[in-house]
C-alpha positions as CSV (number, residue, x, y, z in Angstrom):
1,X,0.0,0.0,0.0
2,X,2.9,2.4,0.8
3,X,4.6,1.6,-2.5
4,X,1.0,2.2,-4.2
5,X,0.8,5.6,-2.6
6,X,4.6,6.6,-3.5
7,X,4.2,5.9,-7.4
8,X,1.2,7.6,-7.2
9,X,2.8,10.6,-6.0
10,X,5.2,10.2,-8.2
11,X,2.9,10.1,-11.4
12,X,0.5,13.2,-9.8
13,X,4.3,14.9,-9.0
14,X,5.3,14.5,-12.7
15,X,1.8,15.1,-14.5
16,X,2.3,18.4,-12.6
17,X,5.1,19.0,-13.5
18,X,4.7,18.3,-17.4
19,X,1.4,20.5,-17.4
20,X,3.0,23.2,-16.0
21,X,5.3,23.0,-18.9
22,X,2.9,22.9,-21.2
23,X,1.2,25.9,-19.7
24,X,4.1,27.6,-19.5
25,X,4.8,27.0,-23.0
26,X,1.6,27.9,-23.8
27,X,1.7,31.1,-22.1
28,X,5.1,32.1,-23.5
29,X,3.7,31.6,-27.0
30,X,0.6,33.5,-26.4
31,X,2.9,35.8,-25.2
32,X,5.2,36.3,-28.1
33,X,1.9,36.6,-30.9
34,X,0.3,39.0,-28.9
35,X,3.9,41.1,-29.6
36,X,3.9,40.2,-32.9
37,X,0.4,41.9,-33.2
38,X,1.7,44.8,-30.8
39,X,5.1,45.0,-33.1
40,X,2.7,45.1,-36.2
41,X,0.7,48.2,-34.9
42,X,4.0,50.2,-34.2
43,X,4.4,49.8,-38.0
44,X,1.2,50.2,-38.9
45,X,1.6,54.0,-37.2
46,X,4.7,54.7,-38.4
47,X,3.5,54.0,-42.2
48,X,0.3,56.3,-41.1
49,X,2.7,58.9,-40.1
50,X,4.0,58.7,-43.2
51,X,1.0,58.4,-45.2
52,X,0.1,61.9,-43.7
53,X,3.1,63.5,-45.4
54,X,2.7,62.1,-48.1
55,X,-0.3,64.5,-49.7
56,X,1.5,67.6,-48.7
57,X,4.3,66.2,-50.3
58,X,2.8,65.4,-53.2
59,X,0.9,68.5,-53.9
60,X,4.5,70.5,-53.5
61,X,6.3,68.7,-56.4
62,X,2.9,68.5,-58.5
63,X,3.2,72.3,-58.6
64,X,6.5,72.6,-59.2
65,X,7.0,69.6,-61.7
66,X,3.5,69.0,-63.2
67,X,4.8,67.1,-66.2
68,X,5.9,64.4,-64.3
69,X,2.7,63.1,-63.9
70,X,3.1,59.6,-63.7
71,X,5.5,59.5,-60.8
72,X,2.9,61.8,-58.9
73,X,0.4,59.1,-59.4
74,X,2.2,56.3,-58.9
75,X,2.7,57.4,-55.7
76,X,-0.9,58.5,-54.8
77,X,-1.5,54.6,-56.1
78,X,0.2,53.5,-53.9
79,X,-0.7,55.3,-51.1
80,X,-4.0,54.3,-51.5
81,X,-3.0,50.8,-51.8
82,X,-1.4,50.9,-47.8
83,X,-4.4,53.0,-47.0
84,X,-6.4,49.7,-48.1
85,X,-4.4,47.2,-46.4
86,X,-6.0,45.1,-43.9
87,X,-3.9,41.6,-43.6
88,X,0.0,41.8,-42.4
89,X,0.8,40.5,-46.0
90,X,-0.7,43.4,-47.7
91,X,0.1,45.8,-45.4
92,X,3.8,44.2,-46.6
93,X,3.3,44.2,-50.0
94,X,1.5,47.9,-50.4
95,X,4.8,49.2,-48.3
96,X,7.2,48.0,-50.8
97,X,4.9,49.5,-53.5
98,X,4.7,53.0,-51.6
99,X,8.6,52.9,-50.9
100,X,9.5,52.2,-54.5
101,X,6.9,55.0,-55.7
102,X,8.8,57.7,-53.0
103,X,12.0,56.7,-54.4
104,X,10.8,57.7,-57.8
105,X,9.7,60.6,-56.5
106,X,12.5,61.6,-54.9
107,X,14.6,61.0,-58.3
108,X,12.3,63.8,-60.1
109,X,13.2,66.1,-57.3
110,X,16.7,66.2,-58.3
111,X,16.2,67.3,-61.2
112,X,14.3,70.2,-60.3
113,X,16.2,72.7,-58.2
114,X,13.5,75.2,-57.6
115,X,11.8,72.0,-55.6
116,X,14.9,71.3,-53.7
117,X,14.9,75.0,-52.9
118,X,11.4,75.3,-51.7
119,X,11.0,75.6,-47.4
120,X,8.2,73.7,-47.3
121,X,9.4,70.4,-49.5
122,X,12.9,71.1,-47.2
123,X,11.1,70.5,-44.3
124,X,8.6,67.8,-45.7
125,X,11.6,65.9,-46.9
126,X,13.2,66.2,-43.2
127,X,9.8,65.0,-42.0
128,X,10.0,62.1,-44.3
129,X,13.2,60.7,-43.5
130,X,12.5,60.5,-40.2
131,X,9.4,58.7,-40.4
132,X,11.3,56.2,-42.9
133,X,14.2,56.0,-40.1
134,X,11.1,55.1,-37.7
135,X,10.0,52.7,-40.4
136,X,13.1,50.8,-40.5
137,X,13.3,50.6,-36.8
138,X,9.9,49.1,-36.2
139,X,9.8,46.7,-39.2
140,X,12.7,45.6,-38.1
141,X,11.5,44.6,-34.4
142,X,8.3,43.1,-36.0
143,X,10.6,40.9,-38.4
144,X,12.6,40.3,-34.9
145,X,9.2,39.4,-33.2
146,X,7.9,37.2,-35.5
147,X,11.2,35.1,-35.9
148,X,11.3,34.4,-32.0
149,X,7.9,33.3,-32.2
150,X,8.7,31.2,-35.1
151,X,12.0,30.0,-33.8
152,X,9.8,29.0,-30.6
153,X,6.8,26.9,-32.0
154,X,9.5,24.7,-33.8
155,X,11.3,24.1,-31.4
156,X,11.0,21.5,-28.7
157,X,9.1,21.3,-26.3
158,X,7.3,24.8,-27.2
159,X,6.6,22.8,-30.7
160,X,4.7,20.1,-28.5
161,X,2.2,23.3,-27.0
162,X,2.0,24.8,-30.1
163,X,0.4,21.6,-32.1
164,X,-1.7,21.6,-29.1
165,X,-2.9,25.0,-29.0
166,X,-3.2,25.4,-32.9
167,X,0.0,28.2,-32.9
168,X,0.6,28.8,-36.7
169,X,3.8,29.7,-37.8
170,X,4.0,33.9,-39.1
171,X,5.0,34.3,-42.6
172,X,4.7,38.1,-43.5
173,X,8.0,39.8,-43.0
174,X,9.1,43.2,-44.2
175,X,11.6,42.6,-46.9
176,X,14.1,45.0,-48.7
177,X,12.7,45.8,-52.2
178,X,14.2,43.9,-55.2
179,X,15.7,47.4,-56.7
180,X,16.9,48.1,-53.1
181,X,19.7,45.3,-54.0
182,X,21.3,46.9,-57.0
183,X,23.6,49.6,-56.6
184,X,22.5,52.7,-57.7
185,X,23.4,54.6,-60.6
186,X,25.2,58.2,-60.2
187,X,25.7,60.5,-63.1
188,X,27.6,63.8,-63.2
């Protein structure tokens, strides 16, 4: 009866022990998405700080540079695009698109002087790159985020809580644009 009573323990002692785990696991992981969601909505108001700038931006270079049309509405596009986004993969994809549009834009500015003259496109353009220097900062602590969390549901034992809980693995990560890997081209 004694013996009964001490493996008994023993069992209760380690089924205690192992749920604990798990629901420590558990926790950890619930943890780490809900910072992947808190990560996301840093970005998400950085890009809105910088879809606010954008219009005043625009509208400075339309008068100055009319003609270059296309480029202006490229980049209202694509604004409108992010201003659409709903699902962390859009949100991912409509950045790249406004990025790459603002980089066009920025290349018809140079060759307009008057534009790069003008106080108020000056202090837009300050405005801009330090949104963009937020930008990088918190896309790169979401990408941060959501590689711990996915580091941690494949890995053991977390992995054994996360096919219990339903944990699915986070695939939308900010990425460099495809242009962004080619060196640029500078002409005197």
């Amino acid at each position: 009866m004694k013996v009964a009573l001490i493996v008994v323990g023993v069992l209760v002692l380690i089924a205690l022990i192992l749920g604990g785990t798990l629901m420590g696991d558990r926790n950890d992981l619930v943890t780490e998405r809900e910072s992947i969601k808190g990560a996301l909505s840093q970005v998400d108001t950085d890009l809105q700080r910088r879809n606010d700038l954008i219009p005043n931006l625009v509208e400075t270079v339309k008068g100055m540079a009319s003609h270059e049309q296309s480029v202006i509405d490229s980049v209202t596009k694509a604004r409108a695009a992010m201003m659409g986004a709903q699902t962390p993969a859009e949100k991912v994809a409509a950045d790249g698109q406004l990025t790459s549009a603002l980089s066009r834009l920025m290349v018809v500015v140079e060759n307009y002087p008057n534009i790069k003259a003008n106080e108020n496109f000056l202090r837009l353009q300050d405005e801009l790159a330090g949104t963009e220097n937020r930008i990088a900062v918190s896309r790169r602590r979401y990408n941060e985020t959501v590689q711990k969390y996915n580091t941690d549901i494949a890995l053991f034992p977390k992995n054994i809580a996360a096919s219990m809980f339903n944990f699915q693995r986070e695939d939308a990560y900010f990425k460099a644009d495809t242009a962004a890997k080619e060196a640029p081209k500078v002409k005197f």
